[in-house]
SETITOR-723066 format. One record per residue (C-alpha): residue number from 1; residue in three letters; x, y, z. Coordinates in steps of 0.05 Angstrom, whole numbers, plus 5000, padded with zeros to 4 digits. Layout:
SETITOR-723066
[NUM 'Ala' [X Y Z]]
...
***
This chain:
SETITOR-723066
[1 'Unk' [5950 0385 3798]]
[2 'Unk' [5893 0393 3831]]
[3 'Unk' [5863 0467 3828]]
[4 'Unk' [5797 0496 3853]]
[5 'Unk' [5771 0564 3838]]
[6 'Unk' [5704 0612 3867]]
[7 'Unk' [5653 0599 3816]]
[8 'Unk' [5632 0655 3781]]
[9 'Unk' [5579 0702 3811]]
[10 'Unk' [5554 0771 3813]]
[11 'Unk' [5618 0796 3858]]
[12 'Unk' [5682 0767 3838]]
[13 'Unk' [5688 0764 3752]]
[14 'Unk' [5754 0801 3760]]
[15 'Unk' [5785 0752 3807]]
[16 'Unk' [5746 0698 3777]]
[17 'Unk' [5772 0726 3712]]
[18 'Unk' [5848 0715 3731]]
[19 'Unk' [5832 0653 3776]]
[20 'Unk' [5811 0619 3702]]
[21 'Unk' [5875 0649 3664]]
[22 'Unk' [5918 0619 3708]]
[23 'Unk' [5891 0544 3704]]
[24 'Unk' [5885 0560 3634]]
[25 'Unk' [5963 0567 3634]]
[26 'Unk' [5977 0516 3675]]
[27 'Unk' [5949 0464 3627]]
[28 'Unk' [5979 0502 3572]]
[29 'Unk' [5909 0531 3536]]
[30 'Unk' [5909 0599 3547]]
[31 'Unk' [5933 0614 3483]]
[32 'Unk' [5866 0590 3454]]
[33 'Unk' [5830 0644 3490]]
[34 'Unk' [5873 0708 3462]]
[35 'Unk' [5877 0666 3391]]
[36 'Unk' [5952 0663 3388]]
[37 'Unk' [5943 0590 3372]]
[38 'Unk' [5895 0576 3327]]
[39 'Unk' [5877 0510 3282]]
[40 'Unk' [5931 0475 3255]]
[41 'Unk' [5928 0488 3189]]
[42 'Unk' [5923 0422 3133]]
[43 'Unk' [5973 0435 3077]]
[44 'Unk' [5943 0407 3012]]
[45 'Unk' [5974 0351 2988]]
[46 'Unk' [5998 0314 3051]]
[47 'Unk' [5997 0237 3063]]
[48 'Unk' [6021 0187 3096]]
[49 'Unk' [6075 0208 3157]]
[50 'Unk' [6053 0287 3149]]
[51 'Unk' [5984 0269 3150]]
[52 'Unk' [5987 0225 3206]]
[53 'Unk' [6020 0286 3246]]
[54 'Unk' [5966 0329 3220]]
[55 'Unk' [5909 0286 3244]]
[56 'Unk' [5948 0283 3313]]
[57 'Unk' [5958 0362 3319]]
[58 'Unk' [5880 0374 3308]]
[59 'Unk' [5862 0320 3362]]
[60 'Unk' [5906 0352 3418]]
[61 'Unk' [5882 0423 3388]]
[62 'Unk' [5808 0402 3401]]
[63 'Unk' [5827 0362 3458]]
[64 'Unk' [5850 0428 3496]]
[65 'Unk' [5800 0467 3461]]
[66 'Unk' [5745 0427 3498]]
[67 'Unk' [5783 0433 3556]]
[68 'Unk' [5781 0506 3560]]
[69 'Unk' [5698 0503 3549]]
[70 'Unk' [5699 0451 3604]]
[71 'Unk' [5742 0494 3652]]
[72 'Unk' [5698 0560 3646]]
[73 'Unk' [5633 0525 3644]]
[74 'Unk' [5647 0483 3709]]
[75 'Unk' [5681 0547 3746]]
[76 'Unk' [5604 0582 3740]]
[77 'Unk' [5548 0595 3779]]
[78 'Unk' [5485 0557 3743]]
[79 'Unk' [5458 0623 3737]]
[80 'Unk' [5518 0652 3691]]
[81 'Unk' [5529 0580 3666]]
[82 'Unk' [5455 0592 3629]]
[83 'Unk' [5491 0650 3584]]
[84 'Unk' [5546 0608 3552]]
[85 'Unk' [5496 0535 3562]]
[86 'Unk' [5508 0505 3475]]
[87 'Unk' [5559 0547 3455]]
[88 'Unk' [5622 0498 3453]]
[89 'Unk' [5667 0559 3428]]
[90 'Unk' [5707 0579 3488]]
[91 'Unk' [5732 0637 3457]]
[92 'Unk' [5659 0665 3444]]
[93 'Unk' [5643 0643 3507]]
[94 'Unk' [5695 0676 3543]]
[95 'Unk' [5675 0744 3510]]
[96 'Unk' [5601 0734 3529]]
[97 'Unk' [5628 0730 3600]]
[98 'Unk' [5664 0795 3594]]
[99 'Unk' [5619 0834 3560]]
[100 'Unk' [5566 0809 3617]]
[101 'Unk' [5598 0836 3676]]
[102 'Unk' [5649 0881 3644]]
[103 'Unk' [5603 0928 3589]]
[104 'Unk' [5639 0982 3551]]
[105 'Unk' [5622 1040 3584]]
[106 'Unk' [5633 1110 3597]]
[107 'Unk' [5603 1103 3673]]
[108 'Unk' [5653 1042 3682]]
[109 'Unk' [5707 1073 3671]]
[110 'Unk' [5692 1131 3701]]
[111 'Unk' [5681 1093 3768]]
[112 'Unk' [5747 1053 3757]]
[113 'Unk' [5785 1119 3745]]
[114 'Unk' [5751 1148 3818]]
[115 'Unk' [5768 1079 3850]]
[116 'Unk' [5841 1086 3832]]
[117 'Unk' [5859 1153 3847]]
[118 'Unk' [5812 1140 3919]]
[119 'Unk' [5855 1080 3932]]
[120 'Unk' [5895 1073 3996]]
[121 'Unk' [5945 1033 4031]]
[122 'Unk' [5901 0992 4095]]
[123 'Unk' [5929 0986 4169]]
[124 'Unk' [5985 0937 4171]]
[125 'Unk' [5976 0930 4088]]
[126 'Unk' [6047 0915 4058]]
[127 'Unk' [6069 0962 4000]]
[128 'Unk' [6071 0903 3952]]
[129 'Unk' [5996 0889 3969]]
[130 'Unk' [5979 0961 3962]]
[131 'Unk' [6021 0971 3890]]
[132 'Unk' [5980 0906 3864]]
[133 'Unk' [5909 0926 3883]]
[134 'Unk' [5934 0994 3844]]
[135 'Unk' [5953 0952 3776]]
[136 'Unk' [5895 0914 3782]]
[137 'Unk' [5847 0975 3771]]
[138 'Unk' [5896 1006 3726]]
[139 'Unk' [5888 0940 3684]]
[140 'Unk' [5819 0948 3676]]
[141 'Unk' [5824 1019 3659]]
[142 'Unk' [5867 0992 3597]]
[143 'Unk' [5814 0947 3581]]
[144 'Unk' [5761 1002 3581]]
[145 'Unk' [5821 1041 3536]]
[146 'Unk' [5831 1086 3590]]
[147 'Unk' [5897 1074 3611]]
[148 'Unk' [5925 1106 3665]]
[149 'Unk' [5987 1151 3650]]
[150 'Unk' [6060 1119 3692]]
[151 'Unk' [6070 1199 3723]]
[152 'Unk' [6002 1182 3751]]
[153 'Unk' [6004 1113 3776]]
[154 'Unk' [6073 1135 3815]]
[155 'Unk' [6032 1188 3839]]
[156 'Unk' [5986 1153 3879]]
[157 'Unk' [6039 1096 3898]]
[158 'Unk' [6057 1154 3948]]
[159 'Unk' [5996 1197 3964]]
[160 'Unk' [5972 1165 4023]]
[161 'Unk' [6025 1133 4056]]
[162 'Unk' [6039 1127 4129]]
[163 'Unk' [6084 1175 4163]]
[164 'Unk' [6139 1126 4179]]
[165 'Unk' [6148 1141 4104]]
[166 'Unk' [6153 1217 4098]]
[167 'Unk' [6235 1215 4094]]
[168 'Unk' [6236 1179 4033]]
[169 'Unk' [6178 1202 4003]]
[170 'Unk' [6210 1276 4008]]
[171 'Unk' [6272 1241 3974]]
[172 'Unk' [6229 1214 3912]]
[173 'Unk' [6213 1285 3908]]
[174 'Unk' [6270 1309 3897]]
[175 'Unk' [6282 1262 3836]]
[176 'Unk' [6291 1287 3759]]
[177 'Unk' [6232 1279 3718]]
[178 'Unk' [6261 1214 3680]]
[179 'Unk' [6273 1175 3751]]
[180 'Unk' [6200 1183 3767]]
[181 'Unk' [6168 1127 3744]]
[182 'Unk' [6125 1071 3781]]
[183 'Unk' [6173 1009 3783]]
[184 'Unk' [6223 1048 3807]]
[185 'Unk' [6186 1083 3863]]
[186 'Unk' [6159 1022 3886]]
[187 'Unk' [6221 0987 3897]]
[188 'Unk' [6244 1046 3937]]
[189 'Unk' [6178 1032 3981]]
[190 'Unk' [6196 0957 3980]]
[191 'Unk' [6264 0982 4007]]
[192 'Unk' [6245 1023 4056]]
[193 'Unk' [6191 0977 4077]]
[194 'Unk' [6241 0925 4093]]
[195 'Unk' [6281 0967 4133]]
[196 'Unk' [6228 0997 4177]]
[197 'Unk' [6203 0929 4192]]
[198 'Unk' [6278 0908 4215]]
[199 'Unk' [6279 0973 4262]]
[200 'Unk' [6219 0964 4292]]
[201 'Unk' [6241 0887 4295]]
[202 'Unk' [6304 0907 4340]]
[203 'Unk' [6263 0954 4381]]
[204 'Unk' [6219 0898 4407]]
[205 'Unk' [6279 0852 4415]]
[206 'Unk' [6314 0916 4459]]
[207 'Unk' [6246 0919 4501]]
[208 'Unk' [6239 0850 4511]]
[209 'Unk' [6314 0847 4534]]
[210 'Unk' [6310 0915 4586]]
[211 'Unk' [6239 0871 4624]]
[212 'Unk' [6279 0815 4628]]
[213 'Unk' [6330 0851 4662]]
[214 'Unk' [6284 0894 4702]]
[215 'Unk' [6249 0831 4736]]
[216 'Unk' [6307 0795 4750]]
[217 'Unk' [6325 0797 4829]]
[218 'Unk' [6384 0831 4855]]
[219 'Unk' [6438 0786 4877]]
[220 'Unk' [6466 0797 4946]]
[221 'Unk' [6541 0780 4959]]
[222 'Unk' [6555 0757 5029]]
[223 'Unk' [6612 0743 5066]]
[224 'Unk' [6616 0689 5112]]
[225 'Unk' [6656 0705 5176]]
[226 'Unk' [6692 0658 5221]]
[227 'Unk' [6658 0635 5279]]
[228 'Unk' [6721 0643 5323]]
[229 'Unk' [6731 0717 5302]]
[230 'Unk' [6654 0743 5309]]
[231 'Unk' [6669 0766 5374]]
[232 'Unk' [6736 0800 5360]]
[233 'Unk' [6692 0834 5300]]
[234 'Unk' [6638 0856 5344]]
[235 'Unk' [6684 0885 5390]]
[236 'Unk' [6729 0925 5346]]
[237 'Unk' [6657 0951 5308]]
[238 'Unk' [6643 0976 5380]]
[239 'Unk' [6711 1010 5387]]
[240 'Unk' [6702 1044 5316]]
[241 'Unk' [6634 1064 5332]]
[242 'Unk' [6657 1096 5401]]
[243 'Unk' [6721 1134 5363]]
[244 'Unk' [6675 1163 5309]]
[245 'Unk' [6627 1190 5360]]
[246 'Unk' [6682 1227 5405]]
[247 'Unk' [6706 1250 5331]]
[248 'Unk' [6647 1289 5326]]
[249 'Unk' [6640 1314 5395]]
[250 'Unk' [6709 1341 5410]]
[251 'Unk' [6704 1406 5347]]
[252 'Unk' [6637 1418 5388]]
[253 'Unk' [6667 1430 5455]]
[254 'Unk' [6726 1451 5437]]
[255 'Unk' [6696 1515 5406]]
[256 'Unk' [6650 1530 5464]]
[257 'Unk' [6721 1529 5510]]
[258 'Unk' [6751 1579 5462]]
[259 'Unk' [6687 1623 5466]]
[260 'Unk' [6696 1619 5540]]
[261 'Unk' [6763 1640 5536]]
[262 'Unk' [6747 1696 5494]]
[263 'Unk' [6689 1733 5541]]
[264 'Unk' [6740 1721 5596]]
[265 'Unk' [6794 1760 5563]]
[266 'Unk' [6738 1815 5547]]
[267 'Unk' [6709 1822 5616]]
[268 'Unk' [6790 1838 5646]]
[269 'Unk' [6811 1875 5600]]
***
């Protein structure tokens, strides 16, 4: 497998940091590094098939062991390369690294601890990006032995969230002490992520639908008439037309006759 990492440089020894851990895994070394394995041991006394396995043990030991030199040494700047340049140990290596760019300090931690609780989600960030940046600095709190408490970390996972999120951020705080802990208020984020995304989803899927609609042209029915009849038709719309007009005359003059009538009766009596 073919797997290429940012060298080292002034910027990036935490990413840089995990970038190496994980090839170191993947060729099955990493071990090495935290000194869970360690040289195979020689029992006294052995020969023949024992030894033999011995002897093969302690090359693939020093095999990988090189390997892991090779690995951090080639994934450097020259610059950084210069610190760790004849010292064939990875594992003393590797902590010349870390104390290099990560010294034990009361100022480090001090800015880690102000990074963390300063930390906020980014526009269009998902929750799971957000709840990883968070571990990350509370990781290197734990390495400065500053560990940040869990009440703490959930804390934050909801401080400055968006306001699509105030329903079930005022449900979380509602909770009993013992349900308030990170993991499980970030898979009520996750949760709640995923369903805001399908709303919003079906909203733009609802728009999309009412401009199709709305541009579409109106379809006009017509009805065809027989040549034969059109005159007939016209005709009879004539007749209608004629009726309907009378219809609204005949009220009209039939109450002006009536008030005639009426002055007439006045003036002889």
């Amino acid at each position: 497998m073919d797997i290429s990492i940012e060298k080292l440089n002034a910027n990036n020894y935490s990413t840089w940091k995990e970038d190496v851990k994980v090839v170191l895994m993947e060729k099955g070394s990493w071990r090495i590094i935290t000194k869970e394995e360690k040289v195979p041991d020689k029992l006294s006394g052995i020969e023949g098939e024992k030894e033999r396995t011995y002897q093969n043990l302690l090359k693939d030991y020093n095999l990988r062991e090189d390997q892991v030199y090779s690995v951090i040494y080639l994934s450097s700047e020259k610059e950084y390369c210069l610190l760790i340049a004849g010292i064939e140990d990875p594992v003393k290596g590797w902590k010349i690294l870390e104390e290099h760019f990560r010294p034990d300090s009361r100022a480090r931690a001090i800015r880690l601890t102000d990074e963390f609780f300063s930390c906020r989600v980014c526009p269009d960030e998902d929750i799971g990006i957000y709840a990883a940046r968070l571990k990350h600095i509370s990781a290197q709190l734990a390495d400065c032995d500053k560990p940040i408490k869990d009440w703490y970390h959930a804390f934050q996972l909801i401080r400055y969230l968006p306001p699509e999120y105030a329903g079930i951020v005022q449900a979380i705080y509602r909770w009993k002490d013992e349900d308030f802990k990170a993991d499980k208020v970030l898979s009520e984020l996750l949760a709640e992520e995923a369903r805001l995304k399908q709303s919003n989803k079906d909203q733009e899927v609802l728009a999309c639908q009412a401009k199709i609609n709305s541009s579409r042209p109106l379809k006009v029915i017509t009805r065809k008439i027989p040549s034969g009849n059109h005159d007939q038709v016209e005709l009879t719309r004539k007749v209608k037309g004629r009726q309907r007009k009378n219809q609204k005359r005949r009220p009209r003059s039939f109450s002006q006759k009536q008030q005639n009538t009426s002055l007439v009766t006045d003036v002889n009596d």
